[in-house]
Every structure is written in structure tokens, then in C-alpha cells.
C-alpha positions as CSV (number, residue, x, y, z in Angstrom):
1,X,106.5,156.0,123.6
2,X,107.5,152.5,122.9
3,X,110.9,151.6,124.7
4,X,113.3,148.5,124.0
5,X,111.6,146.4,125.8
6,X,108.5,147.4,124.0
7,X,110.2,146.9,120.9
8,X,111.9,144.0,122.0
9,X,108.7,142.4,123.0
10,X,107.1,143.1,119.6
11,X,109.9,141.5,117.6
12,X,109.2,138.4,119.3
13,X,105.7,138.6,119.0
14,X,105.5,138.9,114.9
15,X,108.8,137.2,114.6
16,X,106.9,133.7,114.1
17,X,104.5,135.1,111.5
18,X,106.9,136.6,108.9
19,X,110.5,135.1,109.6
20,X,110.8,132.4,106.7
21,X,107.2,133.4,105.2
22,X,106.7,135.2,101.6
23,X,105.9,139.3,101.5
24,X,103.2,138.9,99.2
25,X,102.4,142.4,99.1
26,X,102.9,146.0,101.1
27,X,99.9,147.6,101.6
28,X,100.5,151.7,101.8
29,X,97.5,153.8,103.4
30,X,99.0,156.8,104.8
31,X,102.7,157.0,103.4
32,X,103.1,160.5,105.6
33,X,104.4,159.1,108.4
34,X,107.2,160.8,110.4
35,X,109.7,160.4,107.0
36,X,107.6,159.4,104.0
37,X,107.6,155.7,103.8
38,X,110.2,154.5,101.4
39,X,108.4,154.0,97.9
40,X,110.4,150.7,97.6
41,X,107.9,149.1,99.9
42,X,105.1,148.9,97.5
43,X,107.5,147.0,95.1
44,X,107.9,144.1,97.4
45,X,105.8,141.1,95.7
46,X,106.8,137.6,96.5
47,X,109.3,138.8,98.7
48,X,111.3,135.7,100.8
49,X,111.5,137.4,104.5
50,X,115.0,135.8,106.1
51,X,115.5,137.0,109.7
52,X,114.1,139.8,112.3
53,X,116.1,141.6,114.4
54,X,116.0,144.8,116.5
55,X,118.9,147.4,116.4
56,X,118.0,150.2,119.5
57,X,114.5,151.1,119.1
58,X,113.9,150.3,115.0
59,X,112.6,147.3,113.7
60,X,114.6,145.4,110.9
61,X,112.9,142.8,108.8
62,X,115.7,140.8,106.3
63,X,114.6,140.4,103.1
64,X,115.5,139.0,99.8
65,X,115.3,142.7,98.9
66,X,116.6,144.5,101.1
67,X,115.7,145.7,104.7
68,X,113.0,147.2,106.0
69,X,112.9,149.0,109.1
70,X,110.4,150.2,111.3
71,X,110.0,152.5,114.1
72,X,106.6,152.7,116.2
73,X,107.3,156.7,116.8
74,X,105.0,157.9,119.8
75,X,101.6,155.6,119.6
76,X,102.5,153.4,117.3
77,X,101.9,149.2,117.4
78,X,101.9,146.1,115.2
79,X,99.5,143.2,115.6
80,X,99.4,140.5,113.0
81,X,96.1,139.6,112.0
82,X,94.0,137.8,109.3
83,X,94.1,138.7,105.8
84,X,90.8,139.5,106.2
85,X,90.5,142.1,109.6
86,X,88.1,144.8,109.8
87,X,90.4,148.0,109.0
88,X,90.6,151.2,111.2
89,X,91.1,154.8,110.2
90,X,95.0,154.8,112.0
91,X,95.9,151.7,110.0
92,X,98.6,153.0,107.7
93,X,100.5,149.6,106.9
94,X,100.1,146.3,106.0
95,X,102.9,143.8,105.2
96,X,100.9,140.8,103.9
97,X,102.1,137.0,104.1
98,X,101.8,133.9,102.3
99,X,100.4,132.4,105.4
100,X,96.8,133.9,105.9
101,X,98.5,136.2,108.2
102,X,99.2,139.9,107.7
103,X,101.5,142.5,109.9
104,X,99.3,145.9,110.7
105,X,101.2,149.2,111.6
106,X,98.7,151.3,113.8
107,X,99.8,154.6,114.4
108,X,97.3,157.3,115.6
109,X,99.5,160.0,116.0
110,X,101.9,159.3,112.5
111,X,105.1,160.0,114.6
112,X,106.7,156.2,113.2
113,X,108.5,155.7,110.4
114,X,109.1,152.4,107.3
115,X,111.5,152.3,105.7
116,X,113.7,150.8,103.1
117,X,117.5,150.0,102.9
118,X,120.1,147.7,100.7
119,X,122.9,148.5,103.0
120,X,122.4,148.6,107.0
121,X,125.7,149.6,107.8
122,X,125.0,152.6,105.7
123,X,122.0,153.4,106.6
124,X,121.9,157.2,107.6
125,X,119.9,156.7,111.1
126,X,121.9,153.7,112.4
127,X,125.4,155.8,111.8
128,X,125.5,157.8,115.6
129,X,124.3,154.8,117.9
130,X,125.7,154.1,120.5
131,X,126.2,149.9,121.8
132,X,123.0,148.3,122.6
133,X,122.8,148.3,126.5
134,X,122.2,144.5,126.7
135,X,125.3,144.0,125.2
136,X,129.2,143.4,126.4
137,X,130.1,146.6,124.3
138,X,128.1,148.7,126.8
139,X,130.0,148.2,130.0
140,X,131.3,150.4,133.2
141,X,134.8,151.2,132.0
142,X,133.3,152.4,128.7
143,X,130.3,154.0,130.7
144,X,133.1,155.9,132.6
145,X,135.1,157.0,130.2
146,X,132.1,158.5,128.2
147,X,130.9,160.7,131.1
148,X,134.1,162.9,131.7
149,X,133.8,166.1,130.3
150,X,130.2,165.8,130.6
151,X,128.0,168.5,131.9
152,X,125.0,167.3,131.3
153,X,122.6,165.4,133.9
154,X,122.9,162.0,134.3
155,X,119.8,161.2,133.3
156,X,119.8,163.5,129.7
157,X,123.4,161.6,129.6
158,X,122.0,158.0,130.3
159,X,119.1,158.7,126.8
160,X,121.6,159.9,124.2
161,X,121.3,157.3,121.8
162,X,125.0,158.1,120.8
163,X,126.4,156.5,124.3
164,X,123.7,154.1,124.6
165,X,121.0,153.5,122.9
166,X,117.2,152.2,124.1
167,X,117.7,153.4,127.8
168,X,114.2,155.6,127.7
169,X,112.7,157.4,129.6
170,X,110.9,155.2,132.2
171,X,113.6,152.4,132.2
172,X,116.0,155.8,132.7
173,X,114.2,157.2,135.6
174,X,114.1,153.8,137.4
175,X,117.8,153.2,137.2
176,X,118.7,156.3,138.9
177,X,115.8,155.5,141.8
178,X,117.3,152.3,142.5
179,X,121.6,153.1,142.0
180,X,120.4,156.2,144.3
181,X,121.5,159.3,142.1
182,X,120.1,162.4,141.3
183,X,118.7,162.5,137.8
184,X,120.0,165.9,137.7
185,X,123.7,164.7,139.0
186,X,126.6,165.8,136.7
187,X,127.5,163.1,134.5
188,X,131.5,163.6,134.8
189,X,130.9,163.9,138.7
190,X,130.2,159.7,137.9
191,X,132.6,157.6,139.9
192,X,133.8,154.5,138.0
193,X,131.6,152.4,141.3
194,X,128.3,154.7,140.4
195,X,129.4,153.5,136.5
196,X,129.4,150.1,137.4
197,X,126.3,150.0,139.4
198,X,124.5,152.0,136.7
199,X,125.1,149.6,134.0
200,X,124.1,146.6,135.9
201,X,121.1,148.1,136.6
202,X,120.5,149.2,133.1
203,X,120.7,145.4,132.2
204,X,119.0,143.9,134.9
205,X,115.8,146.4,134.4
206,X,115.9,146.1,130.6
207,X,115.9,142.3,131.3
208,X,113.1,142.2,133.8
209,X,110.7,144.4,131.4
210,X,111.6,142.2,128.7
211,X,110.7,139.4,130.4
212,X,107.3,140.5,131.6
213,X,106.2,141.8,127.9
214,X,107.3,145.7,128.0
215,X,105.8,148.5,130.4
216,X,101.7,149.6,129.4
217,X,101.0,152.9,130.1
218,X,99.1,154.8,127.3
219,X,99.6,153.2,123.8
220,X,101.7,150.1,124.2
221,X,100.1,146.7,123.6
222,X,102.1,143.1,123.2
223,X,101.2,142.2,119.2
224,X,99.1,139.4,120.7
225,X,97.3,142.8,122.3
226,X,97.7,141.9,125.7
227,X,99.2,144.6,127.6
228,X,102.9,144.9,129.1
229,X,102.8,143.9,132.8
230,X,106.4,145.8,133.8
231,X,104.2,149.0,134.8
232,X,102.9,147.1,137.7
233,X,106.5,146.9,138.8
234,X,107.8,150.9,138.4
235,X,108.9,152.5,141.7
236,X,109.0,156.4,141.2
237,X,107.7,156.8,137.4
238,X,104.9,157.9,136.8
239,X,104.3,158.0,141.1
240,X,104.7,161.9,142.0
241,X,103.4,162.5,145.3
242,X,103.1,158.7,146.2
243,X,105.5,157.2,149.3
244,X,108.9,155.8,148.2
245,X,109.3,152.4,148.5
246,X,112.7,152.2,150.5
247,X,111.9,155.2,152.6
248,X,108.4,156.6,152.7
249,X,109.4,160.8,151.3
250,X,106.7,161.8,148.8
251,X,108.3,160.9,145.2
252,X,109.1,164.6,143.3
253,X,109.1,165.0,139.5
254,X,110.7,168.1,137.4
255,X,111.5,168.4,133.8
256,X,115.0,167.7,132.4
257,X,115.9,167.8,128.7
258,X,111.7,168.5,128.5
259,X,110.8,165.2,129.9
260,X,109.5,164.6,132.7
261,X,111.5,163.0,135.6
262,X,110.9,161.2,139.0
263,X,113.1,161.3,142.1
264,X,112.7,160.5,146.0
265,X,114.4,163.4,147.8
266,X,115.9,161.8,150.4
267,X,117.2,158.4,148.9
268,X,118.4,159.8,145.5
269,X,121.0,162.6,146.4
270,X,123.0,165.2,143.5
């Protein structure tokens, strides 16, 4: 599934195509998406797009008319593309330009979502996020004081969107590996140190797969379709039975919250 820094990395790459550009047109293949896209969309004609900008793991195009937001679900990807591109059968979306240029939604498994908005602060799925981990909102004294009273593992605890949103699985599992806890570690038993070190972490991993265009494992491509070059760099995701990197013990996986997870025994103790 596409992460923040996936998401991050693909508002970047269309923002220069459609920021200050005319919607001429929104093309609907497939509107049975993960919601139904919002029927507003095919209204949009000689629509003035104002600004991009990312809130968690959603998409949000400015408009003269509104918002539009966009979620690439499991398999989902953009590319922008010529007016006149070859379609394929998991194209469900097209949000054409003035400039020759067109954005295409791919989503061979339907699990995204586009929708419409006049209000963001109202809208219903933006109303129980938490702060976006890059910013000074998300920090160790809040990280602290949302863990007590919490049961749950650290890791479950680190990818509720309602304490902090974007922190996925991979960029989740990698945190832990390099603070040194057990993703299966209380989250009250969190000392305000651990909380510090964890949210540093969180920002100087988010940054780094940012930086290097998002992590490719399955699905994810760059809109340019180059992949994300951050996988190169994971140390125990994805790596059961492989040597750790700080201490040579075969990396172990189990499932917590029905996701798979990725430890080194000895460094990462509960």
C-alpha cells in the first residue's frame, strides 16, 4: 500500500501539471471504487485548479469548485500523461488539463477512493486525524502523553491514524528496529526518552523516503514511473530470516493488528 512518502512523492510529481492549469473535463470509467466516486466530479468543466496539498495519506486538489481528494487505496497510482495515451482496463480516472496533459488514476484492485468536498474542515474522513508526523504538532511530550493508558503494542499504537497519521506499516516497522523496541512493547510502558527517540526517528525516516522518491515494493511507482528507491534502504521489513544489520540474529516476523511485523530478537527487546 502506498505510504506518505509514497503519497508525498506523488503530489510532487503531478503537482507541476495541474496546479494553476484548467480541469477541462473528469473522465469517470469505473465510479465503484472503494466509496463511489463523488458524482460532482463529472460536473467539473473549465475548472481553475489553485493549489495541491497532501493531508495524511489523501490527496487534495484546490479548485475553484471545491476539493477533490484522492486516495490510492491498496494498488493504486497516478501518472500524468498525454491527452492522447493508450488506455488500460484498471484505468478508472482521468482529470484532464488545458495543457495537453491529463492525470490517470490506475487502480487494479479498486480499493482508492475520489472524492468531492466544499468544506475540508468538515469533511467526514479528515474529522479523527491525528497531527501529520512531519510536523511540530507531532512531538515527544504529546507522543507521551498519548500512550498512557494504552495497552496496545507500540507498533498498532504508532498506525492509528487518530495519534498520528501516515506512520505505515513499513516506515512503522523500521522505527522500532532502529529506537530498539519490541513492536509488541506496551505502549504506556513508553518512557518519555523512548517517546523522544521514537519521534525523531519517525521524522528522520519519513524524510529520508521522501527524499529518495517513496519505498517500491509491489505496486508503487513515482508518477514519472520510475520506481521509489527507499526499499534499497529497509533494515528488517520485508527481511525475515536475513542477518540484522547491527548484530547478525536472523530477523523474525509475526502478525500484530493482522499485519505483518519484523523484529531482530536480540537488539529489539519488550
Amino acid at each position: 500500500m502506498p505510504e506518505l512518502p509514497e503519497v508525498e512523492t506523488a503530489l510532487k510529481g503531478v503537482s507541476p501539471y495541474l496546479k494553476e492549469f484548467i480541469i477541462e473535463k473528469i473522465v469517470v470509467r469505473n465510479p465503484k471504487l472503494r466509496w463511489e466516486v463523488s458524482p460532482e466530479l463529472t460536473t467539473f468543466e473549465q475548472v481553475k485548479i489553485i493549489d495541491l496539498t497532501r493531508r495524511a495519506k489523501y490527496l487534495i486538489i484546490h479548485t475553484e469548485q471545491g476539493y477533490i481528494i484522492g486516495h490510492l487505496g491498496m494498488s493504486g497510482s497516478v501518472r500524468i500523461v498525454p491527452h492522447d495515451s493508450p488506455i488500460d482496463k484498471h484505468d478508472h480516472l482521468d482529470i484532464v488539463m488545458n495543457n495537453g496533459k491529463l492525470l490517470r488514476y490506475n487502480d487494479p484492485r479498486r480499493f482508492g477512493a475520489w472524492l468531492w468536498t466544499n468544506n475540508l474542515n468538515e469533511f467526514h474522513l479528515f474529522l479523527k486525524l491525528g497531527p501529520e508526523p512531519l510536523s511540530e504538532e507531532f512531538n515527544a511530550t504529546y507522543l507521551f502523553k498519548k500512550s498512557r493508558q494504552k495497552t496496545t503494542a507500540l507498533k498498532t499504537f504508532l498506525m492509528d491514524n487518530s495519534v498520528v497519521v501516515g506512520v505505515g506499516n513499513i516506515y512503522a516497522n523500521e522505527t522500532l528496529f532502529l529506537c530498539g523496541l519490541h513492536p509488541q512493547k506496551r505502549a504506556k510502558t513508553l518512557t518519555k526518552a523512548q517517546a523522544e527517540q521514537v519521534v525523531a526517528t519517525i521524522k528522520q525516516v519519513l524524510t529520508t523516503a521522501i527524499a529518495q522518491g517513496g519505498t517500491t515494493l509491489k505496486d508503487f511507482l513515482q508518477p514519472d514511473g520510475r520506481p521509489g528507491y527507499f526499499a534499497q534502504e529497509l533494515l528488517v521489513y520485508g527481511n525475515k530470516d536475513k542477518p540484522c544489520s547491527k548484530c547478525g540474529s536472523k530477523i523474525e516476523s509475526i502478525i500484530i493488528g493482522q499485519r505483518n511485523s519484523f523484529y531482530c530478537p536480540t537488539c529489539q527487546k519488550k
